[in-house]
Legacy VTK file of the C-alpha trace (Angstrom):
# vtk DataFile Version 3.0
C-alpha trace
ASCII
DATASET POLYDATA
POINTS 92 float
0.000 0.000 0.000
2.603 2.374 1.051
4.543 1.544 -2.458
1.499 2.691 -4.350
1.352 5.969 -2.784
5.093 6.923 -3.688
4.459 5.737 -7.339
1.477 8.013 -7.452
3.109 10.668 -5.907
6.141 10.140 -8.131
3.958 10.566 -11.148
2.373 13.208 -9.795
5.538 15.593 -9.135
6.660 14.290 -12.574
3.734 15.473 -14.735
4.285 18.884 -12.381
7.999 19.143 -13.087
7.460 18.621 -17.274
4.399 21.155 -16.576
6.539 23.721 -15.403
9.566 22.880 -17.561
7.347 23.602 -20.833
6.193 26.706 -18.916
9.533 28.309 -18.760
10.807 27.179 -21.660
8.225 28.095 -23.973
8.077 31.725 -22.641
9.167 33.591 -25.562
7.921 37.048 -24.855
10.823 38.808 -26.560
11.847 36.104 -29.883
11.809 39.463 -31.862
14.531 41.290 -30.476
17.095 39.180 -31.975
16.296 40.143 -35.515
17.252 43.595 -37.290
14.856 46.459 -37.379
12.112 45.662 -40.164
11.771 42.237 -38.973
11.279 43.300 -35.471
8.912 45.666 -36.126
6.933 42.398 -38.566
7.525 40.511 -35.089
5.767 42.632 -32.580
2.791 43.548 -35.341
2.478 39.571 -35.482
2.109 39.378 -31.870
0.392 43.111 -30.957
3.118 43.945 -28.983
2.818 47.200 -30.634
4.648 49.554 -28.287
8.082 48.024 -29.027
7.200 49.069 -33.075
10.058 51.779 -34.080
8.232 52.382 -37.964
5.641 54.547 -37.303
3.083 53.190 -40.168
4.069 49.714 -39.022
3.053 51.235 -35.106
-0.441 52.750 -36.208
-1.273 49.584 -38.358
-0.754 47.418 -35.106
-2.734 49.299 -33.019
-5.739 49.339 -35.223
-5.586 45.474 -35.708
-4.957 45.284 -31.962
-8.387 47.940 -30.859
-9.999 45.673 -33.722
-9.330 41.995 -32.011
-10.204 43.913 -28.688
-13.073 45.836 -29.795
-11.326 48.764 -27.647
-12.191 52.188 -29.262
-9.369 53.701 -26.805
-6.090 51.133 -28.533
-7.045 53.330 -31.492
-6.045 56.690 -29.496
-2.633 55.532 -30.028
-2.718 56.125 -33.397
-0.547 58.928 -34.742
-2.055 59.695 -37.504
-5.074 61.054 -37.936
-6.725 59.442 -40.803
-5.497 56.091 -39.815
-7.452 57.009 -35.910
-10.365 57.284 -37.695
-10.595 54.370 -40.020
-9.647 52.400 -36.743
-12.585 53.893 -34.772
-14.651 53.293 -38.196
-13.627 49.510 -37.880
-14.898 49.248 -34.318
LINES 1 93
92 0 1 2 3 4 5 6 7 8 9 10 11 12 13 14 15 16 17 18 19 20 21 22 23 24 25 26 27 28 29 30 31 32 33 34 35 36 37 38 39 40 41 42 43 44 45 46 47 48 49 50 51 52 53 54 55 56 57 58 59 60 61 62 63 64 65 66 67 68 69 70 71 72 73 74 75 76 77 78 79 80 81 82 83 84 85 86 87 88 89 90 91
């Protein structure tokens, strides 16, 4: 009896230890910042991380896909420019 109860509790911390494993390991926030320029900017679009954008087209056309998948009026205040703003508030 006793000899089940280690196995299970082996098994247990086991599955726990290859849970947390995949956790950590598959935490690629920041897989971007290892390319150049354009395809970081292509990076964070992909993923809406649209702060870390440096091209400023590239920037606005996040944020309006971003307020869009959201349905958040306000992601399209961080527009720059002003006709962009208002085709994302138009697409909301």
């Amino acid at each position: 009896m006793m000899l089940k109860k280690v196995l299970v509790l082996a098994v247990l911390l086991s599955f726990l230890l290859v849970g947390c494993q995949s956790l950590t390991f598959n935490s690629s926030a920041d897989n971007c910042s290892s390319l150049n320029q354009i395809q970081k900017d292509d990076c964070y679009s992909e993923k809406l991380d649209c702060n870390k954008i440096k091209n400023p087209s590239v920037k606005d056309s996040c944020f309006s896909a971003s307020a869009k998948e959201k349905q958040d009026l306000n992601v399209c205040k961080s527009i720059t420019s002003e006709k962009n703003k208002g085709c994302c508030q138009e697409g909301i």
